[in-house]
Structure formats: structure tokens, C-alpha cells
C-alpha atoms as an extended CHARMM CRD file, in Angstrom:
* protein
*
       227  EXT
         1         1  UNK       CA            108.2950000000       89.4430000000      149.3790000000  PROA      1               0.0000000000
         2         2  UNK       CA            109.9800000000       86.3470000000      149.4410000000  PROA      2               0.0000000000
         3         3  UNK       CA            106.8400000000       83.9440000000      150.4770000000  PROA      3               0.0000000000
         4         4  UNK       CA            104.8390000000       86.1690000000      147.8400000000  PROA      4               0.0000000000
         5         5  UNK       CA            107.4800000000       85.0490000000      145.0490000000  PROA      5               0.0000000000
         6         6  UNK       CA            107.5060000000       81.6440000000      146.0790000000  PROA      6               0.0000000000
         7         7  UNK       CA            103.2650000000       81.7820000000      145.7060000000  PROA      7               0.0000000000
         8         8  UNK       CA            104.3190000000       83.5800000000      142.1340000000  PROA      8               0.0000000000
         9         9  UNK       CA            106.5000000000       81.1720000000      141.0340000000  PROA      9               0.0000000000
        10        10  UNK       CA            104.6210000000       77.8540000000      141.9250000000  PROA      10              0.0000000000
        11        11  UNK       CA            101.6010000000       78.7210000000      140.4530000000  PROA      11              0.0000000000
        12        12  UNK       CA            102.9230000000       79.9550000000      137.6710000000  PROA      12              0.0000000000
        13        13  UNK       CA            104.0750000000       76.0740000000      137.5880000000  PROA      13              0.0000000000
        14        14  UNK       CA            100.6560000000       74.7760000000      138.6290000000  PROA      14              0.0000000000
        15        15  UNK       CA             99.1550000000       76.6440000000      135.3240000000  PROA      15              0.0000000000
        16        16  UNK       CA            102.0760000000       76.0870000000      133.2920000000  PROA      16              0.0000000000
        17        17  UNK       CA            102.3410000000       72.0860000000      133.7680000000  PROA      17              0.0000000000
        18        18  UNK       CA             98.0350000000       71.7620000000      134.4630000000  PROA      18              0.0000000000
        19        19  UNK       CA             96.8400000000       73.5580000000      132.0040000000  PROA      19              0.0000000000
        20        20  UNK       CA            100.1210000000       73.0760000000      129.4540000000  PROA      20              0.0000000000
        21        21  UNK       CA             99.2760000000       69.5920000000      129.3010000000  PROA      21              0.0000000000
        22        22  UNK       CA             95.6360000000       69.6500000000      128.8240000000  PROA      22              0.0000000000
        23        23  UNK       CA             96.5780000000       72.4720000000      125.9440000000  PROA      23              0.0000000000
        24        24  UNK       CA             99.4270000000       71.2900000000      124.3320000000  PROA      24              0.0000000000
        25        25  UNK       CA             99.6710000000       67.2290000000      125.0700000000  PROA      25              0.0000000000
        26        26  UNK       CA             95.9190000000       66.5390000000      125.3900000000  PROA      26              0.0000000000
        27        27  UNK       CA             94.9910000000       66.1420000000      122.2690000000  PROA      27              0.0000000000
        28        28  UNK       CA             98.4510000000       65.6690000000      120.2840000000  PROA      28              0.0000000000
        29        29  UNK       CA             97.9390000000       63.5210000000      117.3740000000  PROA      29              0.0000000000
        30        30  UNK       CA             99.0860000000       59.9410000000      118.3490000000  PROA      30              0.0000000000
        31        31  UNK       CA            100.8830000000       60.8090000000      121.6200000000  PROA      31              0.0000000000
        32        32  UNK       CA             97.3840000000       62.6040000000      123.7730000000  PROA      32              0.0000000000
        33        33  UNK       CA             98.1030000000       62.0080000000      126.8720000000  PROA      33              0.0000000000
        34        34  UNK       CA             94.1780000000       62.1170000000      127.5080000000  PROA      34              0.0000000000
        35        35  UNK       CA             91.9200000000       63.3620000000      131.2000000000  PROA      35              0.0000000000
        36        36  UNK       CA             94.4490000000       60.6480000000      132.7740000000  PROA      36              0.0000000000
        37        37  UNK       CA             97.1990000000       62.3960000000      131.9690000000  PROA      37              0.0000000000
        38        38  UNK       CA             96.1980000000       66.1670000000      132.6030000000  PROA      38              0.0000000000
        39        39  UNK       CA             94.7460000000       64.8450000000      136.2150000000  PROA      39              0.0000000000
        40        40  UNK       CA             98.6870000000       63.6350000000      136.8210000000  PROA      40              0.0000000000
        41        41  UNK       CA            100.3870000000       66.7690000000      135.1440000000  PROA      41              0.0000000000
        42        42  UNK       CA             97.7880000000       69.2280000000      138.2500000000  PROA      42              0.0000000000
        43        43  UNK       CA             98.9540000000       66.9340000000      140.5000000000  PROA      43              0.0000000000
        44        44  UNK       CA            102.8700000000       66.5290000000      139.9970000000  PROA      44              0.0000000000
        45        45  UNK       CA            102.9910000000       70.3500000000      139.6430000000  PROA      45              0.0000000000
        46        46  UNK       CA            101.1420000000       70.2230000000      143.6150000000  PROA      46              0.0000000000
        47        47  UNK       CA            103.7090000000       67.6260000000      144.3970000000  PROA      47              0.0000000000
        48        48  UNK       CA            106.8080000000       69.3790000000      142.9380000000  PROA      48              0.0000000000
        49        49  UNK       CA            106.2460000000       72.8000000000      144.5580000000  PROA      49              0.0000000000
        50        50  UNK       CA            105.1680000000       71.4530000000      147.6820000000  PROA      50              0.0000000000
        51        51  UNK       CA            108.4150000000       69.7540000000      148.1760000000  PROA      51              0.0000000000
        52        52  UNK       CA            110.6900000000       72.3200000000      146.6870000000  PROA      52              0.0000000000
        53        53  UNK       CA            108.5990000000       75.7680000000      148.1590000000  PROA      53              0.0000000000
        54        54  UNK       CA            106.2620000000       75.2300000000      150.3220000000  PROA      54              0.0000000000
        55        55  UNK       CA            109.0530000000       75.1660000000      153.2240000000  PROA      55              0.0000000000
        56        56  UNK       CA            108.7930000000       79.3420000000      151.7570000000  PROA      56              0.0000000000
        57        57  UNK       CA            105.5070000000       80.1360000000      151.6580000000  PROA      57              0.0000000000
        58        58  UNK       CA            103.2550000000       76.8040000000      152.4330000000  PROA      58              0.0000000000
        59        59  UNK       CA            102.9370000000       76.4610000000      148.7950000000  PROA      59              0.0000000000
        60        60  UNK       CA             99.3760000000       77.4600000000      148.9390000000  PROA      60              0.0000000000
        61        61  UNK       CA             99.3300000000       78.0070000000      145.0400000000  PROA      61              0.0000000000
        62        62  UNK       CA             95.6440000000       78.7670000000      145.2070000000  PROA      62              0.0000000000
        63        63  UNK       CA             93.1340000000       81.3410000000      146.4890000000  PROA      63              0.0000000000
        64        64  UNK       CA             90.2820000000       79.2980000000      147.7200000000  PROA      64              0.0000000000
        65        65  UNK       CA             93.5650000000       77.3870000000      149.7460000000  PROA      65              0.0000000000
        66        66  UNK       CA             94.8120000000       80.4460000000      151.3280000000  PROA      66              0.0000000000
        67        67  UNK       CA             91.2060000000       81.2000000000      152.4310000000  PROA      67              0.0000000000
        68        68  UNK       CA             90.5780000000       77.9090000000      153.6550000000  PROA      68              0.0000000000
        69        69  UNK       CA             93.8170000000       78.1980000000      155.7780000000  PROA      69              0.0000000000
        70        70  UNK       CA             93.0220000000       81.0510000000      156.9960000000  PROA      70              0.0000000000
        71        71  UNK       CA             89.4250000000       80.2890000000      158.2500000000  PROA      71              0.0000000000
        72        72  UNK       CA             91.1620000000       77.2860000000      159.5380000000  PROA      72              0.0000000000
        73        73  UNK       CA             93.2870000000       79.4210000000      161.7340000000  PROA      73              0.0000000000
        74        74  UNK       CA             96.5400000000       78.1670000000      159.6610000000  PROA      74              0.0000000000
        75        75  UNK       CA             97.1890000000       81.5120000000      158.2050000000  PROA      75              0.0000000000
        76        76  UNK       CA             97.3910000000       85.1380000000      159.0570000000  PROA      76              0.0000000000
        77        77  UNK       CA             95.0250000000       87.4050000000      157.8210000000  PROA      77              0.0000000000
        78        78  UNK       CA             97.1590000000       89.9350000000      157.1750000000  PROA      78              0.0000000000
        79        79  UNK       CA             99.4800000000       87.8940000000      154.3920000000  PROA      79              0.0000000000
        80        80  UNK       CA             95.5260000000       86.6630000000      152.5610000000  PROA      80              0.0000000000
        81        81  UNK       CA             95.2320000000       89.3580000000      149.9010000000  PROA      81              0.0000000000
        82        82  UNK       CA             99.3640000000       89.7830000000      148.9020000000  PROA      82              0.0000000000
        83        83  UNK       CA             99.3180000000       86.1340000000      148.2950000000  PROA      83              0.0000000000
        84        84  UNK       CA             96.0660000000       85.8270000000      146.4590000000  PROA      84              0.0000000000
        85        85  UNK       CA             97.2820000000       88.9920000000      144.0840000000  PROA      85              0.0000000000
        86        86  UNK       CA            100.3540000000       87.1520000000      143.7060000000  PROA      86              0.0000000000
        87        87  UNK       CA             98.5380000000       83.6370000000      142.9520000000  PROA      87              0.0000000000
        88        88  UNK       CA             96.6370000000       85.4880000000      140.4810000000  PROA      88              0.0000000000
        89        89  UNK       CA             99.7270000000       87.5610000000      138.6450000000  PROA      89              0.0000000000
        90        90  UNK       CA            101.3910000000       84.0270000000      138.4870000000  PROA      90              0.0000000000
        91        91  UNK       CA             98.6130000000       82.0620000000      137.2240000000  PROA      91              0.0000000000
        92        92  UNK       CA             98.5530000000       84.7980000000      134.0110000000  PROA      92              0.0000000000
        93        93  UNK       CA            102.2050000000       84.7990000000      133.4670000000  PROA      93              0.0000000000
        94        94  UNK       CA            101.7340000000       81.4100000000      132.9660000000  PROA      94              0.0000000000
        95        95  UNK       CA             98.8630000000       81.7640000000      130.6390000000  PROA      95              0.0000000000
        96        96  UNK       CA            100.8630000000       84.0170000000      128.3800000000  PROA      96              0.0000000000
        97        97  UNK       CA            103.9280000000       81.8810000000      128.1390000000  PROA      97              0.0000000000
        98        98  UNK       CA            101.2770000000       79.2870000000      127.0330000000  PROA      98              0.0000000000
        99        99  UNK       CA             99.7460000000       81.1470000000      124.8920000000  PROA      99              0.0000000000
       100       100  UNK       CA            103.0170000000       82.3490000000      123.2300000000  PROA      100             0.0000000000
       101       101  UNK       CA            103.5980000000       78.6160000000      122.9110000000  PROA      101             0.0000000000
       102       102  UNK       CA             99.9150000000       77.3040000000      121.6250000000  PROA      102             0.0000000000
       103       103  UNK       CA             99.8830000000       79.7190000000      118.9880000000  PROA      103             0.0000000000
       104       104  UNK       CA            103.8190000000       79.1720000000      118.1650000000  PROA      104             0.0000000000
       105       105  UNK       CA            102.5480000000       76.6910000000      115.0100000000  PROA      105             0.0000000000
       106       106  UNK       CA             99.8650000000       78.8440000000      113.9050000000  PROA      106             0.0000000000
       107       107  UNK       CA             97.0520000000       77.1640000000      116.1270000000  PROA      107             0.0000000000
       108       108  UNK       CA             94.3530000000       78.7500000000      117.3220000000  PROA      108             0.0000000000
       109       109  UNK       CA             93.7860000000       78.4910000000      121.4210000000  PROA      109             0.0000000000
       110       110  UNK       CA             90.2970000000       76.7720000000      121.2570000000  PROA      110             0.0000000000
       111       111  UNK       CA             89.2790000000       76.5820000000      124.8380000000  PROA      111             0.0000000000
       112       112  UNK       CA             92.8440000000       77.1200000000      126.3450000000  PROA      112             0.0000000000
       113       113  UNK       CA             91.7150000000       74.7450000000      129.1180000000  PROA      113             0.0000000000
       114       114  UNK       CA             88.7890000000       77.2360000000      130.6120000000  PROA      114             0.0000000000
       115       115  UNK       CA             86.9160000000       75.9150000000      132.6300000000  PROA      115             0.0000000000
       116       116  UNK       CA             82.7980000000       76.1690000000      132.1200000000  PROA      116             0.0000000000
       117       117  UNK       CA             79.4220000000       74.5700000000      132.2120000000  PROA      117             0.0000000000
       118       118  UNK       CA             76.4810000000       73.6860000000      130.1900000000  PROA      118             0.0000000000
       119       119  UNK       CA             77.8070000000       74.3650000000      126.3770000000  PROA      119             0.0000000000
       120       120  UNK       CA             81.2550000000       74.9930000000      127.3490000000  PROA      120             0.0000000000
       121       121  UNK       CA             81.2790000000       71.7240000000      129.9060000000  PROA      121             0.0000000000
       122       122  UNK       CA             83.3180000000       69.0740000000      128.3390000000  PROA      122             0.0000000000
       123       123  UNK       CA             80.5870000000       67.0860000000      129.1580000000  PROA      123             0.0000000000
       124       124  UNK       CA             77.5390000000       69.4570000000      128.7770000000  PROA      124             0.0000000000
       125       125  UNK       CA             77.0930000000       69.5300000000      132.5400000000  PROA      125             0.0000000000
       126       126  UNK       CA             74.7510000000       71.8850000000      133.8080000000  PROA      126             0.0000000000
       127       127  UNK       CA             75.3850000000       74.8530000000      136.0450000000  PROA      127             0.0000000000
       128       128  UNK       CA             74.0920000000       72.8260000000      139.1800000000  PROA      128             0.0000000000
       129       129  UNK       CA             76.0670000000       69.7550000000      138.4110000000  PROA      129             0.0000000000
       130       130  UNK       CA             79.2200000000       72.1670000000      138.0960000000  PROA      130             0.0000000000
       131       131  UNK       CA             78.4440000000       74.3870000000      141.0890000000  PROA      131             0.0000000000
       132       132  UNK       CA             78.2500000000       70.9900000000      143.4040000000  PROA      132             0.0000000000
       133       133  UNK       CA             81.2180000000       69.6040000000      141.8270000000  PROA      133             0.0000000000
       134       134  UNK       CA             83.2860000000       72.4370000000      142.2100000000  PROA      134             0.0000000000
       135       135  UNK       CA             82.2600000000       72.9750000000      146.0250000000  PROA      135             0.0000000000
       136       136  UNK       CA             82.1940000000       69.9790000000      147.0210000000  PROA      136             0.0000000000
       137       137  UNK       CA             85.5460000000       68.8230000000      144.9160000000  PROA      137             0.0000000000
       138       138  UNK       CA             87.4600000000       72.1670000000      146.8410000000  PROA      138             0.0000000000
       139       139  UNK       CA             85.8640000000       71.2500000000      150.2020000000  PROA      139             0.0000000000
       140       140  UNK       CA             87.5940000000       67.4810000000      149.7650000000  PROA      140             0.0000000000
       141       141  UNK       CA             91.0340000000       69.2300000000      148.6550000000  PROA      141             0.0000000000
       142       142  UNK       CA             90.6770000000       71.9360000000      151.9840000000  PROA      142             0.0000000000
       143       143  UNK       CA             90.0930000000       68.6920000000      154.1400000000  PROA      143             0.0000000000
       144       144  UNK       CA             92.8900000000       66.8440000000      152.8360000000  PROA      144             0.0000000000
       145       145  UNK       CA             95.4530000000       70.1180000000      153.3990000000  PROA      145             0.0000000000
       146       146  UNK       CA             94.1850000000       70.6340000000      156.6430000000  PROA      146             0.0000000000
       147       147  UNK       CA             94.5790000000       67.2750000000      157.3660000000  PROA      147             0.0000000000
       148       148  UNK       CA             97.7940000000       66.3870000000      155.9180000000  PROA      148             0.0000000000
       149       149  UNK       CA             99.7470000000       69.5950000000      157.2490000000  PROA      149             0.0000000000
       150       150  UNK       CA             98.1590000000       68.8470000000      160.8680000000  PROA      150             0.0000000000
       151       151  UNK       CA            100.9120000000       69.1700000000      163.5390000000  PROA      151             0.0000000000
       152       152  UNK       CA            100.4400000000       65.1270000000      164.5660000000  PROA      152             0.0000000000
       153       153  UNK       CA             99.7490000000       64.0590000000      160.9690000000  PROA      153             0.0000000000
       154       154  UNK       CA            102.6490000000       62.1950000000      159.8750000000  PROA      154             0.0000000000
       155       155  UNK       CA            105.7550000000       64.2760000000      158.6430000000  PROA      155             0.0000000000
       156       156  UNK       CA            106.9860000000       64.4180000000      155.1340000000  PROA      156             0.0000000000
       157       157  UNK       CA            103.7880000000       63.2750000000      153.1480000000  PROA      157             0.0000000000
       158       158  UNK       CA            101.9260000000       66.0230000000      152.9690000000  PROA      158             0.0000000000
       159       159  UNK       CA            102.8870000000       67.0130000000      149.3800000000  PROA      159             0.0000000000
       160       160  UNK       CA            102.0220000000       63.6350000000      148.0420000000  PROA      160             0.0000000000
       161       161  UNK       CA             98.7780000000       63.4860000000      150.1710000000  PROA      161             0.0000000000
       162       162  UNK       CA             98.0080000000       66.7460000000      148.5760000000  PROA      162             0.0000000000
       163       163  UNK       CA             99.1770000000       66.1280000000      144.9150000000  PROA      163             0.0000000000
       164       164  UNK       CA             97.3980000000       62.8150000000      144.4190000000  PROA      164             0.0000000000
       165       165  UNK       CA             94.5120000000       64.2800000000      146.0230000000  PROA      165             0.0000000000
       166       166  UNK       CA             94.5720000000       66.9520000000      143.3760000000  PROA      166             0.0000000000
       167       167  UNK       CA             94.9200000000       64.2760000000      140.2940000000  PROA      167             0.0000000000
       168       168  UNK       CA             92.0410000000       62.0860000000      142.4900000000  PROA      168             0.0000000000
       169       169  UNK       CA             89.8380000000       65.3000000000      141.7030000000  PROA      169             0.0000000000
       170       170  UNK       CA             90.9270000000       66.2210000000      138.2220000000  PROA      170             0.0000000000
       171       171  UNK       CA             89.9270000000       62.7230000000      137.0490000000  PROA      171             0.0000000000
       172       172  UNK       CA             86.0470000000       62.9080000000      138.5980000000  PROA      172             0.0000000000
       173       173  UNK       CA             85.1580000000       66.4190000000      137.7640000000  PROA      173             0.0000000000
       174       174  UNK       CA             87.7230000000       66.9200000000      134.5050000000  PROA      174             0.0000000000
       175       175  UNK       CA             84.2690000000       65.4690000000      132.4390000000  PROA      175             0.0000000000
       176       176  UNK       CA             81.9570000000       68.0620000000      134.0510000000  PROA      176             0.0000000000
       177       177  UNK       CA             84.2980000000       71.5110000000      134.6840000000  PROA      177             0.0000000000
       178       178  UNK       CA             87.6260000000       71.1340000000      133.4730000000  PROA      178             0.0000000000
       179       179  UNK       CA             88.2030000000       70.8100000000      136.6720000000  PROA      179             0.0000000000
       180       180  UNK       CA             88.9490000000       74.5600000000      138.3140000000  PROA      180             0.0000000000
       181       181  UNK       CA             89.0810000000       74.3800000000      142.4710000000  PROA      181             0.0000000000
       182       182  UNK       CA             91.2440000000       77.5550000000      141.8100000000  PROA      182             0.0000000000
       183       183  UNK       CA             89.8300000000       80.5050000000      141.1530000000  PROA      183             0.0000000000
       184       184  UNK       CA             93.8190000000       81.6370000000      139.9410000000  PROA      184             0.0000000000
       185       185  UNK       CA             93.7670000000       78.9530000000      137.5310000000  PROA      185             0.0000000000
       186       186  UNK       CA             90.5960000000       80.0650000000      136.2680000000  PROA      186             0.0000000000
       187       187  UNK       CA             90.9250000000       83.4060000000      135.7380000000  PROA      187             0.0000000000
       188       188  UNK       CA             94.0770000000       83.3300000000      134.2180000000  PROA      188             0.0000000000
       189       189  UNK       CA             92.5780000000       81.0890000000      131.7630000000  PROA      189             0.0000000000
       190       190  UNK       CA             89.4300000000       82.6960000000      130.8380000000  PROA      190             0.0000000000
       191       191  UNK       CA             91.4820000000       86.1520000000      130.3160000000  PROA      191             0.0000000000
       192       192  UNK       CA             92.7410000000       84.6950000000      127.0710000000  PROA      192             0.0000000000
       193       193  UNK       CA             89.3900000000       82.9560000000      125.9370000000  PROA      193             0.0000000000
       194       194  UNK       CA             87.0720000000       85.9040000000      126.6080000000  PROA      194             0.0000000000
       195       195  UNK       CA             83.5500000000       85.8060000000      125.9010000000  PROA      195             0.0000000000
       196       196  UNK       CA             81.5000000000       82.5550000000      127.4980000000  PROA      196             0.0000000000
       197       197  UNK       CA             84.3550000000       81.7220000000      129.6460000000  PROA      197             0.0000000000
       198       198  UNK       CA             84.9030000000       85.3930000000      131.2320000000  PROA      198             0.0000000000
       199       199  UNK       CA             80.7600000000       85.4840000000      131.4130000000  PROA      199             0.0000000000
       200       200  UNK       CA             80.9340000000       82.3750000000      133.6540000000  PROA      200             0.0000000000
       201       201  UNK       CA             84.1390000000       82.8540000000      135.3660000000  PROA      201             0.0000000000
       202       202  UNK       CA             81.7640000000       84.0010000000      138.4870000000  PROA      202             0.0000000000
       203       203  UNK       CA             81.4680000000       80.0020000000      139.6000000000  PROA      203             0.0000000000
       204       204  UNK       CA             84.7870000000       79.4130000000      139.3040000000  PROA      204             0.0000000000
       205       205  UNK       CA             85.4720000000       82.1100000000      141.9350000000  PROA      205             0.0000000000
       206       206  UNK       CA             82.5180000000       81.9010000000      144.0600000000  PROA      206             0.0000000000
       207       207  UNK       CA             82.2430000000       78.0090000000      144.5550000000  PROA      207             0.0000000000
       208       208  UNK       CA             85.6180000000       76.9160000000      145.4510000000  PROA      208             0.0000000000
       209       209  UNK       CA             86.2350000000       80.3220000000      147.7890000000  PROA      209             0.0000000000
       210       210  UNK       CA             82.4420000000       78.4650000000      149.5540000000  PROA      210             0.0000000000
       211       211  UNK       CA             83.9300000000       74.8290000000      149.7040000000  PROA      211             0.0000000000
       212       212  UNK       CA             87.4150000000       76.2160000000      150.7070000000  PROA      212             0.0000000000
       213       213  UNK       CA             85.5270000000       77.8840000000      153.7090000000  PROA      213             0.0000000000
       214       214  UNK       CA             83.6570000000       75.3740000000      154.7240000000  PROA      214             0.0000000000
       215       215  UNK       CA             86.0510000000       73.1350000000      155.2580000000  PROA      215             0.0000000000
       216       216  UNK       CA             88.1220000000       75.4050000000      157.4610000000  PROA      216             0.0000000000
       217       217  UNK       CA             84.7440000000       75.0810000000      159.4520000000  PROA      217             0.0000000000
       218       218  UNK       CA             84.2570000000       71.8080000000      159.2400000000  PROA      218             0.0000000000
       219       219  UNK       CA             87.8940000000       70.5500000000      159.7450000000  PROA      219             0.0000000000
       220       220  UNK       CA             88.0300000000       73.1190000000      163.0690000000  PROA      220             0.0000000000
       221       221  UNK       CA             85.0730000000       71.6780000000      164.5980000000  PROA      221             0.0000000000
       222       222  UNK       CA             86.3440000000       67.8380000000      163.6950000000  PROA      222             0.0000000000
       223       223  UNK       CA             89.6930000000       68.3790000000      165.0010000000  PROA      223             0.0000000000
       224       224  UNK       CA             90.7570000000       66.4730000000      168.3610000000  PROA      224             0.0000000000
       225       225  UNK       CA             92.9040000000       69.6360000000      169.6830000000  PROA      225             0.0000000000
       226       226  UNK       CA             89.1650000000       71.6250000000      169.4470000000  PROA      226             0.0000000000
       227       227  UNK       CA             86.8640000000       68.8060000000      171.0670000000  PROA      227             0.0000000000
């Protein structure tokens, strides 16, 4: 229970900070902290509960992660569903505190930071263009992990390897998704949106779960321990 509160608890964080900032500071009259900003606030959450929790629980903070780890042979089958219910459960406490908070002046949500293609693509990206992004943006993040947490990488950077790899991402694909690579971040979101954003949720499942597993592969067949 303890590594399942930990997963709870940070990415409650990771959609609290992430998507608070793209909600709330975004577009604040004379003080937006613009895509710059948002891509920092996804990463510093990373980066905070990395250092703080992930000695807990590994500070996965994201579905398509745990399954990537677990392909990888970094995690145990056994903890994969507990922590992706829990990723989940925190990533909508997080979007009702937010919620509570948008609306606290009378505002309505607008796109509470769901993500989405074509019409509903910041930048009218198509389904393909968000499909490759988002697979091929979560296979770069799974690499990176993988990578970075490797028993002869160096010790004690992995959380800012993994953070500013986050905020890397963010600012490319920000334009053409919002930027999901977590399917907790994007459910969560699209709960409290409805319509067009529930109705295309789907991709923001499926692809990053397909990058994230591919780059289990991948990184298992690159690694020097496996050659």
C-alpha cells in the first residue's frame, strides 16, 4: 500500500502542477507563462517526485511507464495493475481539485488541458500526425527511463535525465497533442471535458501503452548486459 500511495500522491502532483499550469497560468492575462512554461511545470513535477518518492515506489507516475518497465524486465508483473489503478485515481483527484479551482472565479473549464487531434489539436494536427507523435514521443521517454535508471548509468541523475526529458517532449508535441504520453493524465482530463475529448481518449491510451512497449523491446535487445 505504501508504493501504491506514493504512485497516488505523485501523480496527483504530475496533473496538479502539468496540467494546473497549462489551465490556470497559461493563458493569465499579462503573466501566461505560455507552451515554455507548461513543458517546465510536466517536467519539475517528474523531477520533484522522482527525488522525493521514487526511492518508494520508482516514481513511475504513469501507466504506459509502468508497462514499459515491466516489458523491460524492471518491474513485477504482479504490482502492474494496483499501480496503474492508483496512477489513474490520482491523476482524477487532481483533476477535481483543479477543477474546484478553475471554476473558483466563475470560469468556465474550456479544454481543461485535454489532450486531442484534428479540431481539438492545438494545432489542428491530424489523427496520424498525433498517433506518431504520441508513440514515438513515449518510446523516447521509455528509452530515456530505461536508460537513466540502468544499474551502470551514473547515480543520482536519473530524475533530472527524466524531468528535462519530459519538458524536451512537452515543447515538440505541446503544438500537435497537448502533449499526453500518459494515458493517467489523459483520462483524468477528458473525464471533466466529456464529449470530443472522451470520444478520442482511445489514442491517448492506446499509443503511448505501444511506444512504452516498444521500447522495453528495443532498450532489452540494445542493452550490453543482453548482447
Amino acid at each position: 500500500m505504501k508504493k501504491f500511495t506514493a504512485e497516488f500522491i505523485g501523480t496527483f502532483w504530475l496533473v496538479l502542477g502539468g496540467c494546473g499550469s497549462a489551465v490556470l497560468a497559461a493563458a493569465f492575462p499579462g503573466v501566461g507563462i505560455g507552451l515554455l512554461g507548461v513543458a517546465l511545470a510536466f517536467g519539475l513535477t517528474v523531477l520533484t517526485i522522482v527525488y522525493s518518492l521514487g526511492h518508494i515506489s520508482g516514481a513511475h507516475l504513469n501507466p504506459a511507464v509502468s508497462v514499459g518497465l515491466w516489458v523491460g524486465g524492471r518491474f513485477s508483473g504482479k504490482e502492474l495493475l494496483p499501480y496503474i489503478i492508483a496512477q489513474i485515481l490520482g491523476g482524477i483527484a487532481a483533476a477535481s481539485v483543479l477543477y474546484v479551482i478553475a471554476t473558483g472565479n466563475g470560469s468556465a473549464i474550456g479544454n481543461f488541458a485535454a489532450n486531442g487531434y484534428g479540431e481539438n489539436s492545438p494545432g489542428h494536427y491530424n489523427l496520424l500526425a498525433a498517433l506518431v507523435t504520441e508513440v514515438v514521443m513515449t518510446f523516447m521517454f521509455l528509452i530515456i527511463i530505461l536508460g537513466a535508471t540502468d544499474d551502470r548509468a551514473p547515480k543520482g541523475f536519473a530524475g533530472l535525465a527524466i524531468g528535462l526529458s519530459l519538458t524536451l517532449i512537452h515543447l515538440i508535441s505541446i503544438p500537435v497533442t497537448n502533449t499526453s504520453v500518459n494515458p493517467a493524465r489523459s483520462i483524468s482530463q477528458a473525464l471533466f471535458v466529456g464529449g470530443i475529448a472522451i470520444e478520442q481518449l482511445w489514442l491517448f491510451i492506446v499509443a503511448p501503452i505501444a511506444g512504452a512497449i516498444l521500447a522495453g523491446l528495443v532498450y532489452g535487445f540494445i542493452s550490453p548486459k543482453n548482447n
